[in-house]
Structures are given as structure tokens and as C-alpha cells.
MDAnalysis code that builds the backbone (N, CA, C; Angstrom):
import MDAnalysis as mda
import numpy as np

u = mda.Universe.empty(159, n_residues=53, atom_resindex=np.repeat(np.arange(53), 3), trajectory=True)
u.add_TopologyAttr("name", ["N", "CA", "C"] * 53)
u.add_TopologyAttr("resid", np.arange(1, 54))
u.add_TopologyAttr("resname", ["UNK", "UNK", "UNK", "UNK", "UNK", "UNK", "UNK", "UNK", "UNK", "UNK", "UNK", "UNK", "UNK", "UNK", "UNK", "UNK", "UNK", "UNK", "UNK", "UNK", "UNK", "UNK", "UNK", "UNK", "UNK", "UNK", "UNK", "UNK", "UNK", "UNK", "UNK", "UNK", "UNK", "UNK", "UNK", "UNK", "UNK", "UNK", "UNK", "UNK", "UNK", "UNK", "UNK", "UNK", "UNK", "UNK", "UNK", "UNK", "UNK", "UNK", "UNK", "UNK", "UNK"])
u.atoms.positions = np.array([
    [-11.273, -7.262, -9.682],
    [-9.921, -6.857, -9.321],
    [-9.012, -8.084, -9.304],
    [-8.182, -7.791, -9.992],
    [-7.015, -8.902, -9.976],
    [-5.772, -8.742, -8.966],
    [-5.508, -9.760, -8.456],
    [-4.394, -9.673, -7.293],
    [-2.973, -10.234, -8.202],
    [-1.726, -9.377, -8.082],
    [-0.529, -9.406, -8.357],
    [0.006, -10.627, -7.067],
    [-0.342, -12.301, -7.591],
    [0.412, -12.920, -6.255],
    [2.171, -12.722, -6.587],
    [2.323, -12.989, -7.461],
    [4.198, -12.587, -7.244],
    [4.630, -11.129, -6.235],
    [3.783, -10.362, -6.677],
    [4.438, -9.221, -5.980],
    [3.720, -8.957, -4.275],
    [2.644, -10.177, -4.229],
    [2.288, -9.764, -2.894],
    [3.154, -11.002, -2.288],
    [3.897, -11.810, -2.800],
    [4.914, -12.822, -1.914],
    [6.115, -12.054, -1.938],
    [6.419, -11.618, -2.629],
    [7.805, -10.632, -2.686],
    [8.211, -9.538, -1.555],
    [6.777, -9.580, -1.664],
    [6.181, -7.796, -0.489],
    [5.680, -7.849, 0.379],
    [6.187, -8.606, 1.533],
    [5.227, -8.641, 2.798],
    [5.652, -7.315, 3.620],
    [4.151, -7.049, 3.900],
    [4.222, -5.929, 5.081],
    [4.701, -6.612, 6.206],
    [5.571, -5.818, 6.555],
    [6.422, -6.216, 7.919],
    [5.921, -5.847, 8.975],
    [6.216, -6.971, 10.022],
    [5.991, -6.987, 11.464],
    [5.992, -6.010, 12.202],
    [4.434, -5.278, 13.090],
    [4.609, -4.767, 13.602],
    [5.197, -3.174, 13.030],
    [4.337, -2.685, 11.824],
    [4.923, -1.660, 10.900],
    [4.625, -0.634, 11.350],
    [5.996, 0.571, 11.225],
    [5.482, 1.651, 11.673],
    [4.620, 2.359, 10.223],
    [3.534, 3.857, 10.957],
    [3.080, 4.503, 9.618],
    [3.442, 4.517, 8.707],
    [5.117, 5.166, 8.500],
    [6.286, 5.089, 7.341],
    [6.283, 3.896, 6.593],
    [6.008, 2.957, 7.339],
    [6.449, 1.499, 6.453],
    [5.601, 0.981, 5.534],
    [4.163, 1.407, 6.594],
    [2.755, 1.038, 6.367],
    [2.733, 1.844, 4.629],
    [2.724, 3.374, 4.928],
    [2.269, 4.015, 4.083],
    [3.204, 3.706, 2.609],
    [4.750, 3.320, 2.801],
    [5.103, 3.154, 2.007],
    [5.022, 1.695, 1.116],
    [4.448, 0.715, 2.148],
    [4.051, -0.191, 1.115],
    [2.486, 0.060, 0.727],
    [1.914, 0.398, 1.172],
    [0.327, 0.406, 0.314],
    [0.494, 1.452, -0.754],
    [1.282, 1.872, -0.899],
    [1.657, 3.376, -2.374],
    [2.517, 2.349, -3.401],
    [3.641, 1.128, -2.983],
    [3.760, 0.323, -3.690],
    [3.059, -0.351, -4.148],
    [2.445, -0.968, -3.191],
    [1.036, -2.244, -3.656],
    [0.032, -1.330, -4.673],
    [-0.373, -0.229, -4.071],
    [-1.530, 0.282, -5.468],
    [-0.788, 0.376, -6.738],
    [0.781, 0.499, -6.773],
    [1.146, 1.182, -7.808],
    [1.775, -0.529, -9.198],
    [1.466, -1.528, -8.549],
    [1.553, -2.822, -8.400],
    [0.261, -3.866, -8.393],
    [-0.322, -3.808, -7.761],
    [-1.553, -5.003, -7.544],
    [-3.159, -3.711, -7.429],
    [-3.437, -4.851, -8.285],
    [-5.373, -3.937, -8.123],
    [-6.077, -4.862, -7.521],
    [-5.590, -5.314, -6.510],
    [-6.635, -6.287, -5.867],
    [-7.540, -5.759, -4.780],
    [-7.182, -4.324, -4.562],
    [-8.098, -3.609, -3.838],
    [-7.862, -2.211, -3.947],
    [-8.478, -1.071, -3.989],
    [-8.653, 0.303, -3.605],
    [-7.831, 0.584, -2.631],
    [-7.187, 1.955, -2.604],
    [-6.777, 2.601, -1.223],
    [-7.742, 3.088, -0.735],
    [-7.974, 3.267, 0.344],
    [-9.338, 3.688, 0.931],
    [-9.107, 4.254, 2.669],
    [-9.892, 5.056, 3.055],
    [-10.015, 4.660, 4.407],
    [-9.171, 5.923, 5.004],
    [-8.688, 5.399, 6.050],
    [-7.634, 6.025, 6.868],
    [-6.091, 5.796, 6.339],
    [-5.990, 4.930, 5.362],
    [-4.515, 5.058, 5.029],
    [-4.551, 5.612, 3.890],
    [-5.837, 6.011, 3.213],
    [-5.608, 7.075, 1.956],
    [-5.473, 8.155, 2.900],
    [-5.920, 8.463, 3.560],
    [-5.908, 10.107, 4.514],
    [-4.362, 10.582, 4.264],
    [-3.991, 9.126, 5.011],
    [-2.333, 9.146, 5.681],
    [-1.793, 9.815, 4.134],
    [-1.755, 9.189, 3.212],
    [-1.576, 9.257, 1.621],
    [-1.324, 10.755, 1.479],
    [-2.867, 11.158, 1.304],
    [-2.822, 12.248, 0.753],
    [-2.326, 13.296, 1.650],
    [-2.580, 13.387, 2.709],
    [-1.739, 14.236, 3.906],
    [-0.520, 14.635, 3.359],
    [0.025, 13.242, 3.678],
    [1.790, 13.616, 2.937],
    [2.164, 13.594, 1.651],
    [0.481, 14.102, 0.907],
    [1.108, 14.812, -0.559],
    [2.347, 13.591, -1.482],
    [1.391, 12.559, -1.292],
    [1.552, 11.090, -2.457],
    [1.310, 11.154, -3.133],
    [2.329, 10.880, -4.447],
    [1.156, 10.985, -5.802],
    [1.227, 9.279, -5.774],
    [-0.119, 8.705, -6.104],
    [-0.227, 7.449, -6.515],
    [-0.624, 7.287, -7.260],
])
């Protein structure tokens, strides 16, 4: 897996993020950097609210 560093300096997850913020940058970052899988509990969050990624 290759990491996008331009777009992960560009894109910091912000301080103290709410879900909304959370969820909306990891749907950027996958759609952007393959340096890791969505996975877990924030794919849940994902697919819950009917994301297409």
C-alpha cells in the first residue's frame, strides 16, 4: 500500500473530531490514499449512512 504524503499533509484530521468530521475525512482519504483499508467501526459508521466509497 502506498501512502498519498501530499494529500495526508494537506488533510489533517482535526482536533478533537466529531463522527461527521471523522467520517467525512476517512471517505476522502480512501477515495485519495491506499495506505490503508477502511475497516472496523468506521466502515460500520460508512456504510450505515449509505457512503458510496
Amino acid at each position: 500500500m502506498k501512502i498519498n504524503a501530499d494529500w495526508h499533509r494537506t488533510n489533517k484530521m482535526p482536533r478533537c473530531p466529531t463522527m461527521d468530521q471523522r467520517v467525512v475525512w476517512h471517505v476522502a482519504h480512501a477515495k485519495n490514499c491506499s495506505c490503508r483499508p477502511l475497516d472496523g467501526k468506521m466502515l460500520g459508521e460508512i456504510k450505515k449512512r449509505k457512503i458510496k466509497v
